[in-house]
C-alpha positions as CSV (number, residue, x, y, z in Angstrom):
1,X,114.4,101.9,98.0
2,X,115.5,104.8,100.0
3,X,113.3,105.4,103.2
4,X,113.6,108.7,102.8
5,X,111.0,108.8,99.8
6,X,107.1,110.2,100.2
7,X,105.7,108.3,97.5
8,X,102.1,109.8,96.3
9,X,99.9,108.0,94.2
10,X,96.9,110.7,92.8
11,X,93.5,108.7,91.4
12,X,91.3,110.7,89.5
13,X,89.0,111.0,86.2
14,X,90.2,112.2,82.9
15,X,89.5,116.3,83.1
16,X,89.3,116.7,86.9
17,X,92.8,117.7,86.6
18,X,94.6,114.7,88.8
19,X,98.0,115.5,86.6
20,X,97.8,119.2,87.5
21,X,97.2,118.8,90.8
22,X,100.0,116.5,91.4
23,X,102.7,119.0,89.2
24,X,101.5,122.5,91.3
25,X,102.5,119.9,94.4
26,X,105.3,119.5,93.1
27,X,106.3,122.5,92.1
28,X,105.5,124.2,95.7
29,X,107.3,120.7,97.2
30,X,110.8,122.2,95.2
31,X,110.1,125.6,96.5
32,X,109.5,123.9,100.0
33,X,113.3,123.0,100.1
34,X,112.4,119.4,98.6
35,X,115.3,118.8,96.2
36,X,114.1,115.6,94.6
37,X,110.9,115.8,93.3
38,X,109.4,113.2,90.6
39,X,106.0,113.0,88.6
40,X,105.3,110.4,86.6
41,X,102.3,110.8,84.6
42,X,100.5,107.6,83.4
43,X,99.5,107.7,80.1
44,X,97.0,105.7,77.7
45,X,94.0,105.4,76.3
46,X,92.5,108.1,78.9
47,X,89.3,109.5,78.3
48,X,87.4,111.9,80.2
49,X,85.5,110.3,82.7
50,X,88.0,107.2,82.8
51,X,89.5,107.0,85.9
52,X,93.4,107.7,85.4
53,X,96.0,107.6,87.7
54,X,99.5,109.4,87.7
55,X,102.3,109.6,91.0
56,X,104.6,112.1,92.8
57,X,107.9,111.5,94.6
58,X,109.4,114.0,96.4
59,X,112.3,113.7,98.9
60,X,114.7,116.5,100.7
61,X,117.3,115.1,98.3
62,X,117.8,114.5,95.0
63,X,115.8,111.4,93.4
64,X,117.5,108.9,91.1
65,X,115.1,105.7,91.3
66,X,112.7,106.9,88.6
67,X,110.7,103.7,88.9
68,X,107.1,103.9,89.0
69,X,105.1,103.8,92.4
70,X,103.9,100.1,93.3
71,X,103.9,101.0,97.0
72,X,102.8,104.8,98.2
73,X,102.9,106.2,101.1
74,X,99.8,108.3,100.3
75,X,96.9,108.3,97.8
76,X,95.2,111.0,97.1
77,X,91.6,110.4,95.6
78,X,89.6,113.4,93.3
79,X,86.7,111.5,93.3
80,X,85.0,109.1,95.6
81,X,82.8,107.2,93.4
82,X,86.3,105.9,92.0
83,X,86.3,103.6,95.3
84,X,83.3,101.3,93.3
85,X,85.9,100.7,90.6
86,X,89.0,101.3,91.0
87,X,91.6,99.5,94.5
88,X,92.8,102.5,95.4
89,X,94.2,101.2,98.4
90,X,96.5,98.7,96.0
91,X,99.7,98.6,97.4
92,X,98.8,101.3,100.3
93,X,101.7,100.6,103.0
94,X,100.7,99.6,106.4
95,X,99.7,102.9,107.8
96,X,99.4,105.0,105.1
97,X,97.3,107.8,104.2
98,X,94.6,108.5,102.1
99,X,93.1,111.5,100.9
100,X,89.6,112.0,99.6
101,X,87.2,114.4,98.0
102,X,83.8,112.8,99.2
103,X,80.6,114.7,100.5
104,X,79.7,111.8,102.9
105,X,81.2,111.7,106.6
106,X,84.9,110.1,107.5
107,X,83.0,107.7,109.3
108,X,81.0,106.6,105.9
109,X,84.4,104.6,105.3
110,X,86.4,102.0,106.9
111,X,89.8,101.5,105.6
112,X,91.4,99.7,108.4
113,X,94.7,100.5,109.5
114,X,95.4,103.5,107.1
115,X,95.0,107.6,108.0
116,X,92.0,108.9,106.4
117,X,91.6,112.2,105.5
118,X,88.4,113.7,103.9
119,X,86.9,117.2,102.5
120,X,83.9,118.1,100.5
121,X,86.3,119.2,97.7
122,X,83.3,119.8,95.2
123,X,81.5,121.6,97.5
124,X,84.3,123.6,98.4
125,X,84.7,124.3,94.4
126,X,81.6,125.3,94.0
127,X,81.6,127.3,96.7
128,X,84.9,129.3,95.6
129,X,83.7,130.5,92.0
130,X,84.9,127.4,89.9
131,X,82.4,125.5,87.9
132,X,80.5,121.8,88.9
133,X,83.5,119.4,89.0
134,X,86.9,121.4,88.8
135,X,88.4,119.4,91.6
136,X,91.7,119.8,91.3
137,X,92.9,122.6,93.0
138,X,90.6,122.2,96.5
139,X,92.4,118.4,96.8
140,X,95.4,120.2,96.8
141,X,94.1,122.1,100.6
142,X,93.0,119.0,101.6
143,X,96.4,117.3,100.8
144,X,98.0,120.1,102.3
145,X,96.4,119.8,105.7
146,X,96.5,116.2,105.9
147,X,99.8,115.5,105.1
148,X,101.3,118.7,106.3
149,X,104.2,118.6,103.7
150,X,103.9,121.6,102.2
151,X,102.5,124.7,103.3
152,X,99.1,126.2,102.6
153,X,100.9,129.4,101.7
154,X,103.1,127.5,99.2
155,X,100.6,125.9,97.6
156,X,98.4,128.6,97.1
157,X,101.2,130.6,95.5
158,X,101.7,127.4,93.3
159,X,98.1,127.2,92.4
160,X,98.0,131.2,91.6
161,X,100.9,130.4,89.1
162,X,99.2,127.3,87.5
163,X,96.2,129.3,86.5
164,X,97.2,132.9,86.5
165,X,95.3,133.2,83.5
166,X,92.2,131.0,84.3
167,X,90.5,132.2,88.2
168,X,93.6,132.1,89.9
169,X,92.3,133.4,93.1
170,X,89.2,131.4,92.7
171,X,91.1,128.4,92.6
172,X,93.3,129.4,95.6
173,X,90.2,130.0,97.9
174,X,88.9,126.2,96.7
175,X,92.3,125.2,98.2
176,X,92.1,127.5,101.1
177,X,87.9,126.4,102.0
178,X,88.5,122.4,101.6
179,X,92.2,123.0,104.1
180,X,89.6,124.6,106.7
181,X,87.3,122.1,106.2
182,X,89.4,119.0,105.9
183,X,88.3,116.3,108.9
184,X,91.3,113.8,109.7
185,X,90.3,110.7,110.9
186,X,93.3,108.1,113.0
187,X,93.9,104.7,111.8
């Protein structure tokens, strides 16, 4: 596999969105100059609630190992209850980074030798306009500022476009609140 490859892997529960968040990243990553960008959905028998699972390439050129992620670079977590049930760590490389909506304090969680990154995304949510559990779009800031692969600005326009028809500014200030409030945490 090429070492030029970000491999994301997004955990989330049916209806927070985890497959929308990880396309709008996607979509700003291409507009970002990021000319291979891959999302591969996981599909079965979902349910909302369920916890669910789908993953994002992208590269600064073209991608043509469609393969699905067994090793990520990052994982980006909607939820943290999710960590009682699901490894979300599997396959994590040495190092890598993790992202997580969780209301408790970075120092709540130990996951040894990978970058933690954490945000009260619900709050954050809440706070912006969007009803209890719409998740998706504040992980997005708080993938935005820990990773720093795409811009807030790019995002934000991403997000507007997603939901122009359903609170696109609301959404767009969840992303902007949980950026702000995003705590990153070393190794």
């Amino acid at each position: 596999m090429r070492q030029d490859i970000i491999e994301i892997r997004w955990h989330g529960r049916g209806g927070q969105g985890a497959i929308t968040a990880a396309k709008i990243v996607a979509n700003a990553a291409f507009k970002a100059g990021y000319k291979g960008v891959v999302m591969a959905p996981s599909f079965g028998t979902e349910r909302r609630g369920a916890p669910i699972s789908t993953s994002l390439k992208i590269a600064k050129e073209k991608i043509y190992d469609l393969s699905p992620i067994s090793t990520p670079d990052i994982v980006v977590v909607l939820d943290h209850t999710l960590l009682a049930e699901v490894d979300v760590t599997a396959g994590l490389k040495d190092g890598g980074e993790i992202v997580l909506n969780t209301p408790k304090a970075i120092d709540a969680y130990d996951f040894g030798s990978h970058k933690l990154s954490v945000a009260d995304v619900t709050s954050c949510a809440i706070e912006a306009g969007l009803a209890p559990g719409i998740v998706n779009t504040g992980i997005i800031g708080c993938f935005s500022k820990a990773t720093g692969l795409v811009s807030r600005e790019l995002l934000g326009e991403a997000i507007r476009n997603e939901f122009s028809a359903m609170k696109p500014e609301e959404n767009a200030h969840a992303a902007s609140l949980s950026f702000d409030r995003t705590v990153i945490g070393g190794a």
